[in-house]
Backbone bond lengths (Angstrom), bond angles and torsions (degrees), N, CA, C in turn:
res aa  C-N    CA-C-N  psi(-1)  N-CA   C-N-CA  omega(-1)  CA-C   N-CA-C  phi
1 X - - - 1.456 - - 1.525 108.86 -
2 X 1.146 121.17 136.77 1.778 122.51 171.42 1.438 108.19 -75.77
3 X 0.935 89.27 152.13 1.715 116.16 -162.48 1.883 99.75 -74.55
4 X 1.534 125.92 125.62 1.300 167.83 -164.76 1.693 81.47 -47.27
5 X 1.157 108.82 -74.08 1.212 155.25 -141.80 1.807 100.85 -64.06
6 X 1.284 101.60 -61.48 1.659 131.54 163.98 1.088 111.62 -45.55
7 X 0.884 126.70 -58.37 2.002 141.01 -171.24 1.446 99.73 -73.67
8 X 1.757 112.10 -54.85 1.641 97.71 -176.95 1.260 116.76 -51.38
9 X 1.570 107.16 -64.32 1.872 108.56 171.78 1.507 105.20 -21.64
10 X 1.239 116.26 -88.05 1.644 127.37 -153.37 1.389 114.52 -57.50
11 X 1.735 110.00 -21.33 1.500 104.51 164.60 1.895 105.32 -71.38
12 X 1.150 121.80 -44.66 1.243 133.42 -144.24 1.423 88.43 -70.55
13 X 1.469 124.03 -53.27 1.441 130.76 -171.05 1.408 89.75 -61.64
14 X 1.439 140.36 -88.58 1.269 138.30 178.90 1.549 115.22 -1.88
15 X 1.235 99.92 -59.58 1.359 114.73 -157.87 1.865 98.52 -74.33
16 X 1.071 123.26 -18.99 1.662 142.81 178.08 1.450 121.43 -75.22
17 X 1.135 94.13 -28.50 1.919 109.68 158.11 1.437 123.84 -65.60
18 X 1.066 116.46 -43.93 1.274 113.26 148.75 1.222 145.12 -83.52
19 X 1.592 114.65 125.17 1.461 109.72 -170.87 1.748 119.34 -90.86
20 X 1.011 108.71 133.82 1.708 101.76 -159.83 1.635 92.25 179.87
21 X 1.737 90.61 145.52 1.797 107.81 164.31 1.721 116.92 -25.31
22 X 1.413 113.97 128.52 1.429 124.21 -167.20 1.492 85.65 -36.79
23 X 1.440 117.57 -87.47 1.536 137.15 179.08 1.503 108.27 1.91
24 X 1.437 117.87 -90.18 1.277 113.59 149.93 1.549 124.93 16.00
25 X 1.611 86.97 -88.31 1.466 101.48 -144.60 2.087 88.08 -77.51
26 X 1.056 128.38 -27.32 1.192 137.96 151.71 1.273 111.68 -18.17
27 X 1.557 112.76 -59.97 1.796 123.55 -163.20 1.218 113.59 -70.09
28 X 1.787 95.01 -49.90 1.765 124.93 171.17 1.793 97.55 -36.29
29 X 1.140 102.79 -52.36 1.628 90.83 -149.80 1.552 100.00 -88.19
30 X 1.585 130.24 -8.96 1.267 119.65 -179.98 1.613 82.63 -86.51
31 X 1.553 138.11 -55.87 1.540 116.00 -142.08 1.761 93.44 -83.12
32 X 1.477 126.33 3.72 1.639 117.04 163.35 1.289 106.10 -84.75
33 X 1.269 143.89 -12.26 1.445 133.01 -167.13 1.830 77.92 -107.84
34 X 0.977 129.79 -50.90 1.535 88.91 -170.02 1.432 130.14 -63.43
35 X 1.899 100.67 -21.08 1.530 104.49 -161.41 1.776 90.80 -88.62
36 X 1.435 112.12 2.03 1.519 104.09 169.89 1.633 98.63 -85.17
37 X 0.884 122.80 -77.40 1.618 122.15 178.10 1.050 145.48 -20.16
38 X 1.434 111.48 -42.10 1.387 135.72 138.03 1.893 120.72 -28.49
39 X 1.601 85.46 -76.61 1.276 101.22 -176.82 1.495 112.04 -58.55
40 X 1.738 128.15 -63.99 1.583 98.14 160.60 1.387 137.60 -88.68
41 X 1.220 99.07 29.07 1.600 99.02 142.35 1.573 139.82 -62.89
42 X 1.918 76.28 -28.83 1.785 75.65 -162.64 1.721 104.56 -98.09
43 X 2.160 109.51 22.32 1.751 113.16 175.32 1.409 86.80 -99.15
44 X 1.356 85.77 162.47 1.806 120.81 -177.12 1.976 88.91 -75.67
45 X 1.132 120.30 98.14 1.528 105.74 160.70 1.402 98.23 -162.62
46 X 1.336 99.08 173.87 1.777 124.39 -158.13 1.142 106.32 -100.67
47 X 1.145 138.94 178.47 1.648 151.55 136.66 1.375 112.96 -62.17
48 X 1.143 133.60 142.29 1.291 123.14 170.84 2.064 111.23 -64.25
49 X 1.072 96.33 -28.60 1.894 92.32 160.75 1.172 121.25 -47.10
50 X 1.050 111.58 -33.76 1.586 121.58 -141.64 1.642 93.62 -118.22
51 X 1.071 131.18 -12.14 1.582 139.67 173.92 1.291 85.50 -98.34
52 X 1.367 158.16 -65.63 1.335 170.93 164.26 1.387 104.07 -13.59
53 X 0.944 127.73 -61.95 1.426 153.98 -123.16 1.613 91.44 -114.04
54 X 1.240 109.72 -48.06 1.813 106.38 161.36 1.396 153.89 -83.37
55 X 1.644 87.69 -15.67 1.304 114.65 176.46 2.001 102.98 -82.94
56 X 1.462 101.87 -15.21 1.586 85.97 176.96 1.680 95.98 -97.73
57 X 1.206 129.92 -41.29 1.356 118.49 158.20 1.768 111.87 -23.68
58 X 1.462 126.66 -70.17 1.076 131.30 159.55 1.513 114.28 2.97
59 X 1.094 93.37 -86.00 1.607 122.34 -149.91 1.663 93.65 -66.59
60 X 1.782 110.41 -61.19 1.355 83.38 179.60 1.584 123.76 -58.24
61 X 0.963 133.81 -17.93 1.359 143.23 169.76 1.395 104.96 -46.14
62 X 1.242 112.51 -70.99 1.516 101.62 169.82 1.666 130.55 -48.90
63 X 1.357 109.35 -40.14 1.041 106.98 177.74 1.777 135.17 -62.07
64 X 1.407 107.97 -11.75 1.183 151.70 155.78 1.466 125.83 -41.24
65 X 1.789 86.27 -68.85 1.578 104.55 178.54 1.320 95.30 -69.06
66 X 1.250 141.10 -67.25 1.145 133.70 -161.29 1.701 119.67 -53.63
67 X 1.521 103.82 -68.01 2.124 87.93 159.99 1.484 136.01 -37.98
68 X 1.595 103.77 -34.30 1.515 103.33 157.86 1.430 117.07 -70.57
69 X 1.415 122.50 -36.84 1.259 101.89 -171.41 1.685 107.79 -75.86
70 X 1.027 127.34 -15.73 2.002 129.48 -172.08 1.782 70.86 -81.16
71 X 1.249 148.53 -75.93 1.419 138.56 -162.45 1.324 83.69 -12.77
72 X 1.646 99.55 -105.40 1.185 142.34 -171.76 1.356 109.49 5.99
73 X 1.816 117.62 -67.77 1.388 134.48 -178.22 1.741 92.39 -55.05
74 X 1.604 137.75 -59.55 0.903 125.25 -163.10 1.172 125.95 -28.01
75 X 1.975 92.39 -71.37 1.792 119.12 173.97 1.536 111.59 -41.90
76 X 1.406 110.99 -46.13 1.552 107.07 167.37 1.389 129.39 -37.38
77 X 1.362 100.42 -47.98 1.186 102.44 -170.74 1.514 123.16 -81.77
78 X 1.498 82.98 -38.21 1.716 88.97 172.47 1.347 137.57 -50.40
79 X 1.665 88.88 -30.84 1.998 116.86 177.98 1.225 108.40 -72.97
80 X 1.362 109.02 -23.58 2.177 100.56 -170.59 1.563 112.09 -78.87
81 X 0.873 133.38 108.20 1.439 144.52 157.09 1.505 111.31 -7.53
């Protein structure tokens, strides 16, 4: 989910470009934060936690493959005649 927080700003700034009656610019900035919310709601994306949170999954993953693979070469080597 995008961040509460994110959307208010970027409606609020949005909504700051235009100069117009508080009221107005009031409405502006609630019906831009929804039609932002909406709209990335409906992209494929993560939280930055959650991109965070996999990318160290990631890594140890790699780190993994790689001690297995120096194994791997060991046993190889050890097996060749």
């Amino acid at each position: 989910m995008i961040d509460k927080d994110f959307l208010q700003t970027l409606s609020a700034r949005a909504a700051g470009l235009f100069p117009a009656a508080e009221a107005a610019r009031a409405k502006l900035e609630k019906e831009l934060y929804g039609l932002l919310q909406s709209s990335l709601g409906k992209l494929n994306v993560v939280t930055k936690e959650e991109f965070v949170a996999q990318a160290r999954l990631l890594e140890q993953a790699r780190a993994q493959i790689a001690a297995l693979e120096v194994q791997m070469a060991a046993l190889e080597k050890d097996a060749k005649p």
